[in-house]
N, C-alpha and C positions, 0 to 999 in steps of 0.2 A: 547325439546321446550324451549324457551325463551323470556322475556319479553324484547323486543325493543323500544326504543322512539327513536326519531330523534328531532335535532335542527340542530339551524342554528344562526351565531354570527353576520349577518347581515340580515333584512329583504331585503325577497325576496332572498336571498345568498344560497352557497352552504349547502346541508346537512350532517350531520355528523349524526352516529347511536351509539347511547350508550345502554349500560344496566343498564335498570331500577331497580333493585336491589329490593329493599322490597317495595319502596316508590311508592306514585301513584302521576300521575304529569298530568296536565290537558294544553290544548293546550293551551300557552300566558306564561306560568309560566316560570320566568327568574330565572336561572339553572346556578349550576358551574360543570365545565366539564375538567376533570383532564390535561392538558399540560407539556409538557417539561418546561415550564416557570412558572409550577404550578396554581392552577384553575382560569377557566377567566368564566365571566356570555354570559350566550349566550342563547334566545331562544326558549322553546320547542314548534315546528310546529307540530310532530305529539306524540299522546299521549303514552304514551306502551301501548302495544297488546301480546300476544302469538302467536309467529312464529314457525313454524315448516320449514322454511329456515335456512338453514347453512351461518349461518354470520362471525364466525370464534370468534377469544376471543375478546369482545370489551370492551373499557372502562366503568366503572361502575360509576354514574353519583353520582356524590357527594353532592348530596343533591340541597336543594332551598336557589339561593342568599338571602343575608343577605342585610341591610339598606346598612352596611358598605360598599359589594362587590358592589353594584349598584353606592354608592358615588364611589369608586375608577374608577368604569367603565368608567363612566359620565365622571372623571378627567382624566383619560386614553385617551377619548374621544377626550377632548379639546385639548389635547397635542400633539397627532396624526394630528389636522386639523392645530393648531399653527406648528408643526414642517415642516410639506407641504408647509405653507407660506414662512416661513424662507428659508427653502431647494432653492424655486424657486427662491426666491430673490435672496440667494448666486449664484445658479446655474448661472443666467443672468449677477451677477457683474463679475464673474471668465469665461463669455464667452466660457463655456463648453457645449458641443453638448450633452445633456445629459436632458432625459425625466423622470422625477418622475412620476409614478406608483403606487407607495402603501407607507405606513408606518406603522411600528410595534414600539408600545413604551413598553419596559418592566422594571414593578418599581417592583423591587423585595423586597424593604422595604427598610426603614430608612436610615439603616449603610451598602447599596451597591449602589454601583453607578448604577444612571439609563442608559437605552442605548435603544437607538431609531434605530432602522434598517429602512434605506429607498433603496428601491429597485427602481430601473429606466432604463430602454434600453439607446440605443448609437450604432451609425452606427458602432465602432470599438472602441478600447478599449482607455481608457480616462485616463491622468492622474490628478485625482482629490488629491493630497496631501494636497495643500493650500486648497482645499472648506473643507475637514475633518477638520483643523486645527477651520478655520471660524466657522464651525458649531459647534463643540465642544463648543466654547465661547460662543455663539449664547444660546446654547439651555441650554447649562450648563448639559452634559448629553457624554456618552460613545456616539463613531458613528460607525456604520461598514454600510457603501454602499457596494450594491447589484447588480451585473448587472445583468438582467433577459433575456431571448429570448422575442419572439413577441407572441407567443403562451400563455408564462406566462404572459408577462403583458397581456393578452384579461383575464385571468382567475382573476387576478390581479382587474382589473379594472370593468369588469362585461358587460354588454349591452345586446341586444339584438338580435338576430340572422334573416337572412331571410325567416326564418319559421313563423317568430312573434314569438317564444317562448326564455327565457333565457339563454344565451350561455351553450351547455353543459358543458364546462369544467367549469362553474361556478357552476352548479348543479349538477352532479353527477360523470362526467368525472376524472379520478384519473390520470392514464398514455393515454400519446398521443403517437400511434401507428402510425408508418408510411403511408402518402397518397400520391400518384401519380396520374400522370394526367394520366395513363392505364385506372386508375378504372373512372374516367369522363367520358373515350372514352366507354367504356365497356357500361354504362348506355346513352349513345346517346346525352352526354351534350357538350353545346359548350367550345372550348377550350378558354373559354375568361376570363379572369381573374377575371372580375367584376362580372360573373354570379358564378364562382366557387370560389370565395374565401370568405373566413371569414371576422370578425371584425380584426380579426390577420395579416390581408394579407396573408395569408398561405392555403395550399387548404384545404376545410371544410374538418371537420374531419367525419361530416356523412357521406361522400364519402363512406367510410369505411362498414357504417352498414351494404348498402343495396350491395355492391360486392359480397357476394358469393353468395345473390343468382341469379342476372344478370351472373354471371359464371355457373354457375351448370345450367342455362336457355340457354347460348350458348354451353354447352356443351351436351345436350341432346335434341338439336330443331336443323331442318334444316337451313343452312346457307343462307342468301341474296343472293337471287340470283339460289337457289335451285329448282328443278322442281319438285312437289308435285303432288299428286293425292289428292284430296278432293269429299266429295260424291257428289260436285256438279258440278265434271269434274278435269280436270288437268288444273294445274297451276305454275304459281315462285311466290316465295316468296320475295316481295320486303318491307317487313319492320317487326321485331320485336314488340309485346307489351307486356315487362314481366308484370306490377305492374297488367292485365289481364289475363295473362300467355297465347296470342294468337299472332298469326303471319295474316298477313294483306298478301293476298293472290293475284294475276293478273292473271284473267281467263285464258287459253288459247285461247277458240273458241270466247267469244264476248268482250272482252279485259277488262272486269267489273272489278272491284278491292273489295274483298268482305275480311270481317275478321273471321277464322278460329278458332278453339280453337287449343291449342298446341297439343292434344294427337288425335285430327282427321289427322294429316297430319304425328305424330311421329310411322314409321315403327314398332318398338317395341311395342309401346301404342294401334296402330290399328292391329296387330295380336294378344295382350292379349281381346281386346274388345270383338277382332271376336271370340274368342275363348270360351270367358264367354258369348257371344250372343248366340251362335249356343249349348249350356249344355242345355237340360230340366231342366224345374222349378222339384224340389223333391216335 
């Protein structure tokens, strides 16, 4: 077992899970949370608990921000929304096809030079030399641009999804696993863009969740168009309903359309039935 919190460096943002170590941290309490760039405040949404899930080695949360780390943050802050104004302004004067997305500012102290990473999409690759040069003076600051895919900038940027709930790759999603429009057809969705795509323009990544079991449902249920026996006569199967798990059935003798369960009309399922019906109770 182990003791879990979760935070998160943006309200409402993705969550990150650390180990709570000896400390007890209550939910609101603004947290430094170990980085490659060394510790940033961020957060605590949930408080630790004792897990008996396998989380793997995670970061061990270094304690509760200081006055100092919250001034730094707050300044970090400003700097981030100041270097996004700048960025766009250059971006529009040097008439580059080029979308800012995020900003990272990292002040690693005094006597190192600071450096702003801004990350942005573009229909194809861009040569930005002059806007580096620009911003450099600008911000008075290292620069390294970033091009990102459309995938990142949605995780990037954040929104809302047509679920109504928070993009997952803004909350929990880590790797984006390949989607096709099979698995749309598979689930009975229109091939239409605007109903299957994300904030990304990309096809949702839920696609994904709910495929195997629409597969494993076409692979153990009669196909469209199938001739079934059901106890209340024979019939075809003119339509699937997995999130039910029952197939929509078209009488043969008075043409009625009545909806079945999956395991009354599945071969295998109706002779284990009959098999456990017809055993004496012990």
């Amino acid at each position: 077992m182990a003791r879990i919190m979760a935070v998160s460096f943006q309200r409402y943002g993705r969550l990150y899970y650390l180990d709570a170590g000896d400390q007890t941290y209550a939910v609101g309490d603004r947290v430094l949370v170990p980085t490659e760039s060394g510790p940033e405040v961020a957060e605590c949404i949930w408080a630790p608990e004792w897990v008996d899930e396998e989380f793997g080695e995670l970061p061990v949360c270094a304690g509760r921000a200081s006055p100092d780390d919250l001034a730094r943050d707050d300044a970090n802050r400003r700097h981030r929304a100041e270097a996004k104004i700048v960025a766009k302004k250059l971006i529009k004067k040097h008439d580059l096809a080029m979308k800012v997305v995020g900003i990272d500012y990292l002040d690693h102290g005094a006597h190192v030079d600071k450096l702003v990473v801004i990350y942005f999409t573009a229909p194809h690759r861009v040569d930005f030399r002059l806007l580096v040069g620009d911003l450099a003076r600008s911000l008075r600051s290292r620069i390294d641009l970033r091009q990102v895919g459309s995938r990142d900038a949605a995780r990037v940027t954040g929104g809302i999804g047509s679920c109504g709930r928070e993009l997952c790759c803004v909350t929990f999603l880590k790797d984006f696993e390949p989607v096709s429009l099979r698995m749309a057809r598979a689930q009975d969705l229109p091939a239409n863009p605007l109903r299957i795509s994300g904030a990304c323009g990309r096809l949702m990544c839920c696609l994904k969740y709910e495929h195997p079991l629409y597969a494993e449902f076409a692979r153990t249920t009669p196909a469209v168009g199938s001739k079934v026996s059901t106890d209340d006569g024979d019939g075809v199967i003119v339509a699937h309903q997995v999130p039910s798990d029952s197939v929509v059935v078209r009488m043969r003798d008075s043409g009625a359309v009545m909806t079945c369960s999956r395991a009354s009309v599945c071969g295998p399922r109706k002779s284990y039935r009959s098999r456990n019906d017809d055993q004496p109770e012990g």
